[in-house]
Legacy VTK file of the C-alpha trace (Angstrom):
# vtk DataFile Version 3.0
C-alpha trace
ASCII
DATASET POLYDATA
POINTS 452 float
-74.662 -17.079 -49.014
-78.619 -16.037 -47.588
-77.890 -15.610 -44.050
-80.470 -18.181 -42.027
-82.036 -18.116 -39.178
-79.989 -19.078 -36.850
-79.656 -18.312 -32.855
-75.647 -17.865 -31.047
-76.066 -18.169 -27.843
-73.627 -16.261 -25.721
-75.030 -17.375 -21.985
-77.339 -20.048 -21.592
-78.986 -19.394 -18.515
-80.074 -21.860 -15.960
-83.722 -22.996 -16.463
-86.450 -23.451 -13.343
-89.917 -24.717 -13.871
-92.992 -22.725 -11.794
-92.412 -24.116 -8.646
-95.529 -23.371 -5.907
-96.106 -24.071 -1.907
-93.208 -25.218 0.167
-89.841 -25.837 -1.432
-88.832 -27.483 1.381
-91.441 -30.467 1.766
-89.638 -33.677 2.475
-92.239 -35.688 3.103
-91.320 -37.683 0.270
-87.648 -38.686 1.943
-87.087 -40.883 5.093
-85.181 -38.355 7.043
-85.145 -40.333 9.892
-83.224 -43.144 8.725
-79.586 -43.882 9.374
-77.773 -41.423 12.216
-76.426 -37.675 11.873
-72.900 -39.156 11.116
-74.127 -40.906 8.354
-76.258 -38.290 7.017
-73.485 -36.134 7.274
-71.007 -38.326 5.295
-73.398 -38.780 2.607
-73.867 -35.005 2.207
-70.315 -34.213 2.245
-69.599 -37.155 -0.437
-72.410 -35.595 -2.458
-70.954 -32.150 -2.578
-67.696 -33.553 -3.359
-69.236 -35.925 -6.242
-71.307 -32.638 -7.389
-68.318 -30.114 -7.075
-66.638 -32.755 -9.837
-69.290 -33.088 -12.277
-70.149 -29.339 -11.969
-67.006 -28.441 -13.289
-66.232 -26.344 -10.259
-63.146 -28.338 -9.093
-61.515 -27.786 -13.139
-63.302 -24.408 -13.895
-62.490 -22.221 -10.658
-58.974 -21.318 -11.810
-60.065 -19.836 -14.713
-62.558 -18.200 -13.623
-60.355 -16.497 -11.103
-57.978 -15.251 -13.724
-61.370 -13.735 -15.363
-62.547 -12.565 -12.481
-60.052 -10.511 -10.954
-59.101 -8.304 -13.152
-62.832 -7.286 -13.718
-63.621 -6.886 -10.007
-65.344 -10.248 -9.291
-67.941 -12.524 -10.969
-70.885 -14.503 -9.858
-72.009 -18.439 -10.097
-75.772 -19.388 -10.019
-76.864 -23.158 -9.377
-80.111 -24.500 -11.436
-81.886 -27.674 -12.229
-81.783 -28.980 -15.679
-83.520 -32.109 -15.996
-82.654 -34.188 -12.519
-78.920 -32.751 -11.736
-77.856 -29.820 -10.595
-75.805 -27.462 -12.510
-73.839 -23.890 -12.467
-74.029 -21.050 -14.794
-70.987 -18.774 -14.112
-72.241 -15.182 -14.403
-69.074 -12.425 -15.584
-68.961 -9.043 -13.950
-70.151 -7.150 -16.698
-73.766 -9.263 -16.753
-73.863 -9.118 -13.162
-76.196 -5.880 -11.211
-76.443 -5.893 -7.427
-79.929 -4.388 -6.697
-78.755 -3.685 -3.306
-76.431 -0.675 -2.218
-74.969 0.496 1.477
-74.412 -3.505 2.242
-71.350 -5.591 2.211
-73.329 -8.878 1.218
-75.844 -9.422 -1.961
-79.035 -10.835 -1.285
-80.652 -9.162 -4.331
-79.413 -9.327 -7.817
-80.262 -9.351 -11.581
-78.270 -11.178 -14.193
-78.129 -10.489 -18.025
-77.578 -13.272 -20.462
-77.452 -12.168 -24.122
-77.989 -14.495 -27.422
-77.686 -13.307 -30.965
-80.185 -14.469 -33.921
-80.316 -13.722 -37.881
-84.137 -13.296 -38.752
-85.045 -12.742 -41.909
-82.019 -11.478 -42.736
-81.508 -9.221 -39.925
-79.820 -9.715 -37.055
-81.323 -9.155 -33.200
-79.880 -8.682 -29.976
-81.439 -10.494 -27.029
-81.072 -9.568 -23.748
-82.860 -12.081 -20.773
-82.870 -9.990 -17.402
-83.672 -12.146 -14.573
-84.165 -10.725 -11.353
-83.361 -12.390 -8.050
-85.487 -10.184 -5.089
-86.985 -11.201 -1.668
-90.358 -10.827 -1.128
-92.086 -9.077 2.449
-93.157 -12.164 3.353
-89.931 -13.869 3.207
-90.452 -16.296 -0.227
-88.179 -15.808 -3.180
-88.893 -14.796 -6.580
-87.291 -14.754 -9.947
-88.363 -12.559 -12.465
-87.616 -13.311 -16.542
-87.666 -10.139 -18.540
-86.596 -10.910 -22.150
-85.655 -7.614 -24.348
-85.047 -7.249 -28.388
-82.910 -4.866 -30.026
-81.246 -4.625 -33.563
-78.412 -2.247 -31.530
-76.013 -4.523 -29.966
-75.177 -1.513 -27.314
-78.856 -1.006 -26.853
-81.146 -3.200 -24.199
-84.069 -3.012 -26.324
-87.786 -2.924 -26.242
-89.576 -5.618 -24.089
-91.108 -8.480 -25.385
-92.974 -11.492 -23.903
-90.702 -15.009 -23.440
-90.422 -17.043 -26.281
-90.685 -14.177 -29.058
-89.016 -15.993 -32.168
-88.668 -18.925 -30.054
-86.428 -17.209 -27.584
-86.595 -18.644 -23.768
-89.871 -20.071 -24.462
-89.668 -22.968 -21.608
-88.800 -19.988 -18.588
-91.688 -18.827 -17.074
-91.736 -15.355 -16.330
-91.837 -15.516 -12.405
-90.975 -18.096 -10.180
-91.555 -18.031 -6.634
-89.362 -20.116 -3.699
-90.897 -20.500 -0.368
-87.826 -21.793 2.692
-85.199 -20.548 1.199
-82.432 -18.706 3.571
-79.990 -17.356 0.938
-80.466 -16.424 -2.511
-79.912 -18.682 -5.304
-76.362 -16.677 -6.444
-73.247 -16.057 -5.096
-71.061 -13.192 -6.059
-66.671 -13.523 -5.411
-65.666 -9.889 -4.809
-62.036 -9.216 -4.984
-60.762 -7.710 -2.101
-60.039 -3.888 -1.256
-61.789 -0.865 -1.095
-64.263 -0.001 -4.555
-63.077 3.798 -5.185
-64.939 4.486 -8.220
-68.390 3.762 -6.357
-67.887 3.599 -2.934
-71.162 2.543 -2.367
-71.961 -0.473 -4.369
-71.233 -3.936 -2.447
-69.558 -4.646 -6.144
-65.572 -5.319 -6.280
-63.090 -3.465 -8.207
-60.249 -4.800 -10.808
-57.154 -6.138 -9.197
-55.890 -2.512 -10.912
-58.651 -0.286 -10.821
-57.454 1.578 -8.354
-54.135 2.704 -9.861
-54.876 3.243 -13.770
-52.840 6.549 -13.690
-50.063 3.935 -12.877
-50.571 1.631 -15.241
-50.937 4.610 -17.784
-47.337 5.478 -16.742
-46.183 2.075 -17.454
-47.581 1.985 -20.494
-46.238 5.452 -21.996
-42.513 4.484 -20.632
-42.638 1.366 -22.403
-44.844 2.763 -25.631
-41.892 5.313 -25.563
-38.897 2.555 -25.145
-40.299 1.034 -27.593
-40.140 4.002 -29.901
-36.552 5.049 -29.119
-35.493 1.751 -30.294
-37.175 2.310 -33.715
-36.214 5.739 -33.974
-32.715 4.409 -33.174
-31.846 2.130 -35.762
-28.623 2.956 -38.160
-28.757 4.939 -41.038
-26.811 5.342 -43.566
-27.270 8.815 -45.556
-25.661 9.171 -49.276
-25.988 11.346 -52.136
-28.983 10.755 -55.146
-26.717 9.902 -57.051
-25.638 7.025 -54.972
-29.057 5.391 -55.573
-30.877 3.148 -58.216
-33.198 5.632 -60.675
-36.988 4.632 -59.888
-38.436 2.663 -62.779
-42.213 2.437 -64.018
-43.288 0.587 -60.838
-40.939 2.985 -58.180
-40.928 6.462 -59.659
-38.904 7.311 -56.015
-35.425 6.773 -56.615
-33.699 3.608 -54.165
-31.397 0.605 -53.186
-34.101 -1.811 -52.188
-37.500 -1.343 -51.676
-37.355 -3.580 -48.540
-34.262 -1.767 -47.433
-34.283 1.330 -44.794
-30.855 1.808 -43.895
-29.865 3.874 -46.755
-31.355 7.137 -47.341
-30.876 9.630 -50.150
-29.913 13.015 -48.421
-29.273 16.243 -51.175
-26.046 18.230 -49.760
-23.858 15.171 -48.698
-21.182 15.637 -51.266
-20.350 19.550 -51.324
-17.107 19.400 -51.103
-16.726 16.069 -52.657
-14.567 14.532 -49.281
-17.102 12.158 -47.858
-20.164 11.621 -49.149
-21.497 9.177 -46.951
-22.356 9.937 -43.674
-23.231 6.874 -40.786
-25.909 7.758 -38.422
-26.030 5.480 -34.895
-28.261 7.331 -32.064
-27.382 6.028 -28.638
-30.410 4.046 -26.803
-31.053 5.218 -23.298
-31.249 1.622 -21.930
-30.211 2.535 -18.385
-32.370 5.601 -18.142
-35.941 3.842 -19.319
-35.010 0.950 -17.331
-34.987 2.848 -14.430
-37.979 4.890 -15.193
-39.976 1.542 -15.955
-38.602 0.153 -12.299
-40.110 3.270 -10.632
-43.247 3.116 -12.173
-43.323 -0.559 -11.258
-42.386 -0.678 -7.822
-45.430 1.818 -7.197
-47.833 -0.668 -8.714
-46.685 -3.623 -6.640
-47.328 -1.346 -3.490
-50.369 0.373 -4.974
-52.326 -3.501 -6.183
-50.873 -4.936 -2.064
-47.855 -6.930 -3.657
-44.030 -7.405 -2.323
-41.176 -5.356 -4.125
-39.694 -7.200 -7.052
-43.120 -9.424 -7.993
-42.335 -7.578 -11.160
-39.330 -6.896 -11.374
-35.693 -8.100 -9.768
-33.349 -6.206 -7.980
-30.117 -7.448 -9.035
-28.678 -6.951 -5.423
-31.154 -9.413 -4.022
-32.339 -11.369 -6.785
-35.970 -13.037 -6.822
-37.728 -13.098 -3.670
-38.790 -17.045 -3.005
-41.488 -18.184 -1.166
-40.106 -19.022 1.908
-39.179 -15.543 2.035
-42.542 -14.626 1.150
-44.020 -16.430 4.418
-41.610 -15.770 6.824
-41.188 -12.160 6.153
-45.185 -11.918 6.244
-44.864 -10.058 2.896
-47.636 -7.984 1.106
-47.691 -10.920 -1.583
-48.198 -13.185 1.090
-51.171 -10.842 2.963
-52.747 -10.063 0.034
-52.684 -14.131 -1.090
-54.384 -14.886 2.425
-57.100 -12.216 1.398
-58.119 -13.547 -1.695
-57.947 -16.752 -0.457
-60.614 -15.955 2.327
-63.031 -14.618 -0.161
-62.785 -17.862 -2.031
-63.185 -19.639 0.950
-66.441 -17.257 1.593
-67.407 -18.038 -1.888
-66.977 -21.996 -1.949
-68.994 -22.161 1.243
-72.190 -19.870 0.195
-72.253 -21.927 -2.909
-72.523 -25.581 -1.096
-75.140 -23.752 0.919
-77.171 -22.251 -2.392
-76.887 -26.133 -3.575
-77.524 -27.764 -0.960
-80.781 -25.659 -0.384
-81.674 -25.982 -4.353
-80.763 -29.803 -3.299
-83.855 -30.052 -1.099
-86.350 -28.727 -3.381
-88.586 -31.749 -4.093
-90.765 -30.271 -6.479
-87.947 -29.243 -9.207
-86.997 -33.141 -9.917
-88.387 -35.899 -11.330
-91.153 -37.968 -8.827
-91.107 -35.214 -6.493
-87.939 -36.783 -4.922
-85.413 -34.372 -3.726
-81.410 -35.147 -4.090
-81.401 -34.408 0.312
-82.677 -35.150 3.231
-84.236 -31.500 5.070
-80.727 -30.107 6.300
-80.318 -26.540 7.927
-77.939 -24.883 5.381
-77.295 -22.584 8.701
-75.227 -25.824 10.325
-73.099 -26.291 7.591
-69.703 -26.143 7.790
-67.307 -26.511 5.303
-63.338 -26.690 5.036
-61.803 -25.670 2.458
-58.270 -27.235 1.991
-55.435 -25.214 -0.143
-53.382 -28.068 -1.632
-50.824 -25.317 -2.374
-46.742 -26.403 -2.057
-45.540 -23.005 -2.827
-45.866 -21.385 0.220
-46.095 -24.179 2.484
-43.728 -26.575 3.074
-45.885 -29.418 3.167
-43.107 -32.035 4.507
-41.765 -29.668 6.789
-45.881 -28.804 8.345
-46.645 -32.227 8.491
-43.521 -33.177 10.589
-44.006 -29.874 12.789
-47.744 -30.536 13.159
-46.600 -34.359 14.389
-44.592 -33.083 16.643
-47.412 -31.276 18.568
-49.790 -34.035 18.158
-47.061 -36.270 20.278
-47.286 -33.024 22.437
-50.264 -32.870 23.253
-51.119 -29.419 21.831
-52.903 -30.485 18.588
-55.742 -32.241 18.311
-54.968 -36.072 16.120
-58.421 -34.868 14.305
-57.133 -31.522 13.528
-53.960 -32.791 12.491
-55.669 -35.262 9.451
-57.769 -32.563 8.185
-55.070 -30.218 8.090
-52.678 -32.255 6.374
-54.656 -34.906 4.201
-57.644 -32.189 3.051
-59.964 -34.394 4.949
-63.526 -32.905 6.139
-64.248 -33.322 9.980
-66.572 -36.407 9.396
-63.854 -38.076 7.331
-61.334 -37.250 9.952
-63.346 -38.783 12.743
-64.184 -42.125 10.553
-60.572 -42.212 9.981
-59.610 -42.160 14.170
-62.545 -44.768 14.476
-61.046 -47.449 12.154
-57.364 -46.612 13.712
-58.764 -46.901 17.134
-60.915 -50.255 15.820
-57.007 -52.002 14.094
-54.955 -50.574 17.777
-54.691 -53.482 19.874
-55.971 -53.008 23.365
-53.836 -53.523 26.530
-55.778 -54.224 29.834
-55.422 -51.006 32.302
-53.346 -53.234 35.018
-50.710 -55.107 32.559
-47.726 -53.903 31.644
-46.968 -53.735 28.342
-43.540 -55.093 28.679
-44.827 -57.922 30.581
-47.487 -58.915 28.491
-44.615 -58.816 25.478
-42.962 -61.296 27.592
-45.730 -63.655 28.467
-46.399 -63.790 24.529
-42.419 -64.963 23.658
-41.312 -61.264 23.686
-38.790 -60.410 20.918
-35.252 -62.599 20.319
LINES 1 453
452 0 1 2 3 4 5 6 7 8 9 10 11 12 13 14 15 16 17 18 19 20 21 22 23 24 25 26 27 28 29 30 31 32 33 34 35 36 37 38 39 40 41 42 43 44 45 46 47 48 49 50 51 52 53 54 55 56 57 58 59 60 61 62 63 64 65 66 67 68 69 70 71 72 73 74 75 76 77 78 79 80 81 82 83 84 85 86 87 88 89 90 91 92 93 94 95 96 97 98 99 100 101 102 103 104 105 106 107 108 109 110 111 112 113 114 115 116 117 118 119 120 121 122 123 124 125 126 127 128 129 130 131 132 133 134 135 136 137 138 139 140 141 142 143 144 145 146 147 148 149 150 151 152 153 154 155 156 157 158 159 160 161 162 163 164 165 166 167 168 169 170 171 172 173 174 175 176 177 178 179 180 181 182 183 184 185 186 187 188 189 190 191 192 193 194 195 196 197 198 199 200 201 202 203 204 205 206 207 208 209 210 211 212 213 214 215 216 217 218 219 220 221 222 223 224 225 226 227 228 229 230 231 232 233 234 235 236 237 238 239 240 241 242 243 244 245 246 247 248 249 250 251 252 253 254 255 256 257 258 259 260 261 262 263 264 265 266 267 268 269 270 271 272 273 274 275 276 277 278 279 280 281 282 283 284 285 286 287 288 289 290 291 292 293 294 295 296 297 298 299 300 301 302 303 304 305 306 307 308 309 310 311 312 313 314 315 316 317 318 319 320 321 322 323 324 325 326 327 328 329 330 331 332 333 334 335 336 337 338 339 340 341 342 343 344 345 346 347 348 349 350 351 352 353 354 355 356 357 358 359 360 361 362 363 364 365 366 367 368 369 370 371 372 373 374 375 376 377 378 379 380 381 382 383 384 385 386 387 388 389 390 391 392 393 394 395 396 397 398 399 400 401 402 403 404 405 406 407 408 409 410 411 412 413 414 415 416 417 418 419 420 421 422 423 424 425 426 427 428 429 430 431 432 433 434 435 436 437 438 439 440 441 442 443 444 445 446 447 448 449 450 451
């Protein structure tokens, strides 16, 4: 079969038209209508409608389990046709172009195809550079390099070369944007092999010479339980001659038990001999605990995530919480970087959001909203380690205390946002019968019939 030309995409990456002036003219919205509240309920049920048809809601797990064991990843938003949409960006095809910092602002991203013409096959690699400008706009770049060398970038060539990215333009400039138009998760802990870069590490990086022990203990277990299979040595003359097909002489050719040994029957007492090695169970079971226990402390988890001790048995998750374990700590870290994350992408969208001239009629998906005011709360539906029956009652408790908020105790229980949590008081307050200031309420049950 004539191989075709034909183009395998391995990243599609987000498209954005030439976009000039202000990004941020709303001229063609009525801001003004409705109040704050309401403007602020519509924006929260668009991120939630957006973080559903996105795919972030079903895709963030996996990405995670991706993610962490490669030292992060990244997730840009971009227009295609009138929605928005997110490209998720691996760690490999991610490059931060700024070093010394603890947050990215400037970044390029590498999406690679593959396509057969005439009968050779070419390696394309699209570099596109996210950079601030001095005067505070901010610009993508589109590079798009060809190579027949799958390890190799390439030579340059313009956008569009055999029909390649031909609808990117190659720079793109954003005026009124605050924060760039990525956002990069990095795992927590310290990056050892390049202390500098504001890139994360593996969730193992750190300890490979652990790992490496692991390995070789259970590469070697492994071994020792070949190598320790029984044998069962007798004489030549104990086997089957080899015929035209097996000029070796055997029992069965899918048979290793018995082996033909020369010498077994000297002095014609026993000639065959059993051979059972012992397998040091106990001993590379021990080694292999070692070797684990130091990676649970090394990667920040508790003693026994991999492993049990048979004194104790498996640590549960109460356990986890209340003893404030390094499973627990190290759970609470990642889950503040994916809090981090979560909020600097509503931010990137809701700023793309505003950009009138990237959607059909010039009419952006938002009113103008200061993507410095937002705040968002991210809710951990997670039963695990909380005891969701056993917070709710405790967090009732101090509402009919007096020390929690009623607010604080719907968002923190249902998942609410604040504005949901404050339309939800208004319509209790709005179905709560009043009772005037002066009456008693016993007396006005009276005056009514009172109860039987």
């Amino acid at each position: 079969m004539k191989p075709t030309d034909q183009t395998y995409p391995v990243v599609s990456p987000g498209k954005i038209t030439n976009i000039s002036g202000s990004m941020l003219n709303m001229s063609s919205m009525n801001s003004s209508s409705g109040s704050k509240d309401d403007q602020m309920s519509d924006l929260s049920d668009f991120i939630e409608q957006w973080l559903e048809q996105s795919g972030v809601n079903r895709n963030l797990e996996s990405k995670l389990e991706q993610g962490i064991p490669s030292g992060g990843f990244a997730a840009r938003p971009y227009v295609d046709g009138n929605q928005i949409k997110l490209a998720w960006i691996r760690a490999d095809q991610f490059f931060s172009l700024d070093s010394n910092t603890e947050e990215i602002s400037q970044a390029a991203i590498a999406s690679k195809s593959v396509k057969v013409v005439n009968k050779q096959r070419y390696y394309y690699t699209l570099l596109e550079f996210h950079q601030w400008n001095s005067d505070g706009s901010y610009q993508i770049t589109n590079e798009l390099y060809k190579s027949t060398d799958s390890k190799q970038v390439g030579e340059q060539v313009s956008l569009g070369a055999d029909d390649m990215y031909g609808d990117i333009e190659p720079q793109t400039t954003f005026s009124g944007f605050k924060r760039p138009l990525f956002v990069y998760f990095k795992c927590p802990g310290q990056n050892n092999l390049a202390p500098e870069s504001p890139l994360g590490v593996g969730f193992v990086n750190n300890c490979q010479n652990i790992l490496d022990a692991v390995n070789y203990t259970h590469d070697s277990f492994v071994w020792e339980v070949r190598m320790g299979r029984r044998k069962v040595l007798v004489p030549p003359e104990m086997v089957r001659s080899g015929d035209e097909y097996h000029q070796t002489s055997q029992f069965d050719p899918e048979q290793d038990t018995y082996q033909s040994v020369d010498g077994l029957n000297v002095d014609g007492t026993n000639p065959v001999v059993q051979i059972n090695p012992d397998i040091r169970v106990q001993e590379y079971d021990q080694t292999m605990q070692h070797f684990l226990h130091e990676l649970e402390n090394a990667i920040g988890l508790s003693n026994g995530t991999f492993s049990t001790d048979s004194s104790t048995g498996v640590t549960t998750a109460t356990q986890v919480v209340s003893e404030n374990s390094m499973t627990y700590q190290t759970r609470a870290s990642y889950l503040n970087r994916v809090s981090k994350f979560l909020s600097e992408l509503i931010q990137s969208v809701v700023q793309l959001a505003q950009a009138s001239d990237l959607f059909d009629g010039g009419k952006a998906l938002l009113p103008a909203t200061d993507v410095d005011d937002l705040q968002v709360s991210v809710h951990y539906d997670d039963g695990v380690f909380v005891d969701k029956d056993a917070q709710a009652k405790q967090d009732l408790l101090s509402v009919a205390g007096g020390t929690m908020p009623k607010k604080q105790y719907i968002m923190r229980n249902y998942g609410k946002s604040e504005a949901e949590a404050e339309e939800w008081l208004a319509e209790i307050k709005a179905e709560t019968p009043v009772t005037p200031a002066n009456e008693n309420p016993f007396e006005s049950n009276e005056a009514n019939g009172g109860d039987e």
